[in-house]
N, C-alpha and C positions, 0 to 999 in steps of 0.2 A: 342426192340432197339429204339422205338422212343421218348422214353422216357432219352433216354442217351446224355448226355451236348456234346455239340460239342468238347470241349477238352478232354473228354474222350471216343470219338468215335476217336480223333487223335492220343491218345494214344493207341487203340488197332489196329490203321492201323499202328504205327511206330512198336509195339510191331511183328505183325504178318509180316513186311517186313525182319525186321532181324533176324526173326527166317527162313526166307525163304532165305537169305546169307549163314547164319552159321548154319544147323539144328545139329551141333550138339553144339551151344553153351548155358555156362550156362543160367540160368535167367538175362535181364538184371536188374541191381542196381540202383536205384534213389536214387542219393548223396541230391539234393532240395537244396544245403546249407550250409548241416550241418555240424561237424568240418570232414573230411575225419577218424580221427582218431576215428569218433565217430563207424562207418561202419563194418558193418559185411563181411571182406575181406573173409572169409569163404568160401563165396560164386564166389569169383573170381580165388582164390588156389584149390576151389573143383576140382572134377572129375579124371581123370584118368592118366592124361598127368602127365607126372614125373618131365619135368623142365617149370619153367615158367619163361618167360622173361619180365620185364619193363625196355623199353628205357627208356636211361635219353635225355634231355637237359642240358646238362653242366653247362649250365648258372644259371641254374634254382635252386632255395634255397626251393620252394616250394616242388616240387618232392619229392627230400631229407627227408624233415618232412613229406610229408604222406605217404611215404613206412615208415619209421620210424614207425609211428603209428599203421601202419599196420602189424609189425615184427609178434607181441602173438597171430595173428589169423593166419598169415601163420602157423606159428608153430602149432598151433588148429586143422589144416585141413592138418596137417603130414608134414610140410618142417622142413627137419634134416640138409641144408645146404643154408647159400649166398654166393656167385660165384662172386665177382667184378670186372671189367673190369680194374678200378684206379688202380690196384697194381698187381706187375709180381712175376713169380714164384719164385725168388731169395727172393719176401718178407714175402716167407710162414712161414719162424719161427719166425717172428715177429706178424702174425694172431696166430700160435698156442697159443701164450702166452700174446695175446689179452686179456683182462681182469683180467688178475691177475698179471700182471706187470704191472706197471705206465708206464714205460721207452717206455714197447712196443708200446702203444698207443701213445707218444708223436713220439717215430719214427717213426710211419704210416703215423701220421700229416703229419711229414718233406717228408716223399716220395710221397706223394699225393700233398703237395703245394701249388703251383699256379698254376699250370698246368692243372687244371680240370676245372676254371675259379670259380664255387663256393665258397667260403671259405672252408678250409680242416675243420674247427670243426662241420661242416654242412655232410661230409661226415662223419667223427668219428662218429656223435650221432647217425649215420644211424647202423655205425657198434655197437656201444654201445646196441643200441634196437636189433637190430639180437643176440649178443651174453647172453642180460638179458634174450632174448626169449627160448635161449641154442639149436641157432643155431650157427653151425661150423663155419667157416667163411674159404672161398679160395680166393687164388688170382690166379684171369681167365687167365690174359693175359703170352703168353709164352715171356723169357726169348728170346732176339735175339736171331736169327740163317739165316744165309746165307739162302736164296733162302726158308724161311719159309713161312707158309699159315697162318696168324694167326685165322683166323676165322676157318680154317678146325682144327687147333691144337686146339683151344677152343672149336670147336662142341668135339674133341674126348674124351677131359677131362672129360667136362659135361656128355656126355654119361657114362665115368665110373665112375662119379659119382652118377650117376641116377642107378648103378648096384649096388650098393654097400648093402649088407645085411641089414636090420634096417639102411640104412642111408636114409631115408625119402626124400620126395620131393626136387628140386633144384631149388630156385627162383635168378636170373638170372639177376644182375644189368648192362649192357651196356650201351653204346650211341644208340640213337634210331635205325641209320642206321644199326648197329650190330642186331640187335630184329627183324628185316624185316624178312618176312619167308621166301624170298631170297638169306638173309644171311645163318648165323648159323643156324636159324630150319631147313632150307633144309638140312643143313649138317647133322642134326641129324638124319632127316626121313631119310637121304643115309643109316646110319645107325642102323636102326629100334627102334629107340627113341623117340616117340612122344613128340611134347611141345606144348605148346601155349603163344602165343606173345601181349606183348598192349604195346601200347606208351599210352602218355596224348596228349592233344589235347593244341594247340595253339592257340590265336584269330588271324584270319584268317587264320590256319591251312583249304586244303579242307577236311578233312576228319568232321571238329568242324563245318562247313557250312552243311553238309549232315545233323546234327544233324536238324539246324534250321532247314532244308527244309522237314526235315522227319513232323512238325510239332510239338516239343517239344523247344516250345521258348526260355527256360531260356539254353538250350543246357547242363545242367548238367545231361548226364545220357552215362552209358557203352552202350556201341553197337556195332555190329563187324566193322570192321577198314577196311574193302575192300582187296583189295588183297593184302597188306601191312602188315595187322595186324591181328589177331584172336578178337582183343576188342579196345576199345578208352574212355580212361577214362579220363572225364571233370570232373576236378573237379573248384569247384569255387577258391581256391588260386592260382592255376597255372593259372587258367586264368584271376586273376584280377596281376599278374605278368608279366603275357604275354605282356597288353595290354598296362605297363608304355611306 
């Protein structure tokens, strides 16, 4: 060992810290850079848990294009469905017939908005790549109702969709607050559904400061999220976004 560079003596003290957080999380990922889409999400969709959640930030245009990029390896590593928080159950037959109607796509626009703060063609491309990858597409959020839970009505859906025969994994687009294991995953583990949860990380985000501190300067790298999160994925366009 005495032969090992100091940054890579800090690399295997970051490495074995959060393996001592999360011992049951995957490998972590070194983005370094490169385009997110270039990434082996493989490796972040692996393992056992049936739904996975990425918070959004609303704002965020970045987000949007690297799950985007990311859709054909979700798909690679078994996800048979996306779940979005943008659009309510009244707009599911306008999702069935996502991609092979024009019409339906330009109505999801109109129901999505401005409401979401993004631009809507920034969410569509999102749904465009989930459905070229020949995932399903749902709409998470429930329809009003007097005195309703919406996080317990969407842990329950999610759940039956994580049951459903050959319908493969669920990856899980919300607002980040929704993705906290506080939220919905509790609801899920109530009901014996395993998930796991990441947000992206924000400049001055503390979870994006733990990075530096850990020792990994340029702070682009997954690692578990603390009690918040199962993971924290920096990538370098969300956070040269972050930081206008």
């Amino acid at each position: 060992m005495n032969n090992v560079t100091r940054p890579y003596r800090l690399l295997l003290a970051a490495l074995a810290a959060s393996a001592s957080l999360a011992p049951c999380a995957r490998a972590q990922m070194h983005v370094d850079g490169a385009p997110a889409a270039a990434l082996d999400w493989r490796d972040v969709a692996g393992g056992s848990a049936r739904v996975l959640y990425f918070g959004d930030v609303h704002s965020s245009v970045a987000i949007k294009r690297v799950l985007a990029g990311a859709m054909l390896d979700f798909a690679r590593a078994g996800a048979g469905v996306l779940a979005v928080q943008m659009l309510r159950a009244s707009d599911q037959p306008l999702l069935d017939r996502y991609g092979l109607d024009p019409a339906a796509r330009r109505r999801v626009g109109e129901r999505i908005g401005k409401s979401w703060q993004a631009p809507a063609e920034e969410y569509l491309k999102l749904l465009d790549a989930a459905h070229a990858a020949g995932l399903s597409l749902y709409a998470l959020t429930p329809d009003p109702a007097p005195g309703g839970d919406d996080d317990a009505r969407m842990a329950a859906a999610l759940a039956a969709l994580s049951r459903r025969p050959g319908g493969g994994k669920v990856v899980v687009f919300v607002g980040v607050d929704e993705a906290k294991r506080a939220a919905q995953p509790s609801r899920l583990l109530e009901d014996g559904t395993a998930s796991r949860t990441y947000a992206f990380a924000e400049s001055g985000d503390g979870a994006a400061k733990k990075l530096y501190t850990a020792g990994l300067e340029d702070g682009l790298w997954l690692l578990p999220g603390g009690a918040d999160f199962d993971g924290l994925i920096s990538a370098p366009a969300v956070l040269k976004e972050a930081a206008r």
